[in-house]
N, C-alpha and C positions, 0 to 999 in steps of 0.2 A: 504494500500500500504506500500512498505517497503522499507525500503532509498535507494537509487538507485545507493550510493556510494558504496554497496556491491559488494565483489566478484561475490562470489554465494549464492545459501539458497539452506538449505538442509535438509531433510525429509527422517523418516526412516520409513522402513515398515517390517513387519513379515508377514511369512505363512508356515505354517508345522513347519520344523523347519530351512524354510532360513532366514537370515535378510540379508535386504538388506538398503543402506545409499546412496539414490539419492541427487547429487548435478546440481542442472541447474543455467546455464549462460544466464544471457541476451542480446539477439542479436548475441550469440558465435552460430557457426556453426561444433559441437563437437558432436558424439553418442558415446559413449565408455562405454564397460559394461566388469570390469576386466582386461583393459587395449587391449579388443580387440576391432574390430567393433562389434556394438549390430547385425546385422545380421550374422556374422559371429559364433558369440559366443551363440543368439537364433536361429539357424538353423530351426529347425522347424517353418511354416506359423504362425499356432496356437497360440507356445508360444511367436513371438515377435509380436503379433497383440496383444495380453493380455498386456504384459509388457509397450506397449507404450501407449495403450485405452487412458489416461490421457488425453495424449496430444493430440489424434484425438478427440476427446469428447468437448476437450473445443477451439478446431481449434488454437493450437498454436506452431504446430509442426518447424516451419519455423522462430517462432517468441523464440524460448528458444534453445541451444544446454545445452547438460545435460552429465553427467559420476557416470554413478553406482558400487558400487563397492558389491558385492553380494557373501556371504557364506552359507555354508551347507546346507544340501539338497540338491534334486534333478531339476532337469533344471523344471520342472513344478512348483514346489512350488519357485522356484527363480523368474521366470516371474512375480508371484501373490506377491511376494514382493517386487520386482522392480516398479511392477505398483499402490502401494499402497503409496510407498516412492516418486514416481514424483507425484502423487496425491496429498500428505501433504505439501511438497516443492510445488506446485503450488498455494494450500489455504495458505499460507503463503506470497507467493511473492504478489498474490491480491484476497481478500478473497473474492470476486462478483464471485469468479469461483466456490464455494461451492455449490451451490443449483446444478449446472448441474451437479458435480461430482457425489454428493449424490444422486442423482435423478435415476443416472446406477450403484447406489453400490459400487463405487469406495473409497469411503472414509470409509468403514468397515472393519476392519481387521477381517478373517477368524477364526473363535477360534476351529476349527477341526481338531485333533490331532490324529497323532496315541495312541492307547490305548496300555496301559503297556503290558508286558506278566506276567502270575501268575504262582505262581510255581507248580507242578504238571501238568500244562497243557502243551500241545506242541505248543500253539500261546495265543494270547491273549483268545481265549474264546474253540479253542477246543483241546476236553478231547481225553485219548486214549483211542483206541478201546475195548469195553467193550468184557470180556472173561468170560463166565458162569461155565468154567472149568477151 
């Protein structure tokens, strides 16, 4: 457990190439991701069902308000770092939430990237089209 005198605790997460820096409050009744509302700003079902998984997973949605503050990349790869970052802030504030985080994968950062482009090629891996004349 972690002193209780805190503000907040906060936990960063990566994917692709978002990072994002969750901070949650105890007992505050706050969603803000970029200074909007988290459903406004995850419009899609998908991506704010991802983003918040943490807290449905360890049933404490009611019990923490939280505020993400999330860059680069694209609205998918921000959800998966949003939901990585309230995962760590959460084994943080009390760490008996670890086994069920872990248990649905929530505590892994994603190490799958886009692959570089090479030169002479037109993307990462394809070549142009082969000409026998």
């Amino acid at each position: 457990m972690v002193d209780k005198k805190l503000k907040y605790i906060e936990g960063i997460g990566r994917r692709k190439t978002s990072t994002a820096r969750a901070r949650i409050y105890d007992g505050e009744d706050i969603s803000i991701v970029n200074g909007k509302d988290i459903k406004e700003y995850f419009f899609n079902q998908s991506d704010l069902e991802s983003a918040i998984e943490p807290l449905t997973v360890t049933n404490t949605q009611k019990k923490f308000g939280y505020s993400i503050s999330v860059n680069g990349g694209g609205i998918s790869g921000q959800s998966g770092a949003a939901s990585l970052a309230l995962a760590r802030a959460l084994v943080k504030f009390d760490e008996t939430l670890k086994p069920a985080l872990k248990a649905k994968g929530l505590m892994t950062r994603d190490p799958r990237m886009v692959e570089r482009k090479k030169y002479f090629l037109k993307k990462a891996r394809k070549s142009p089209q082969y000409s026998k004349r």
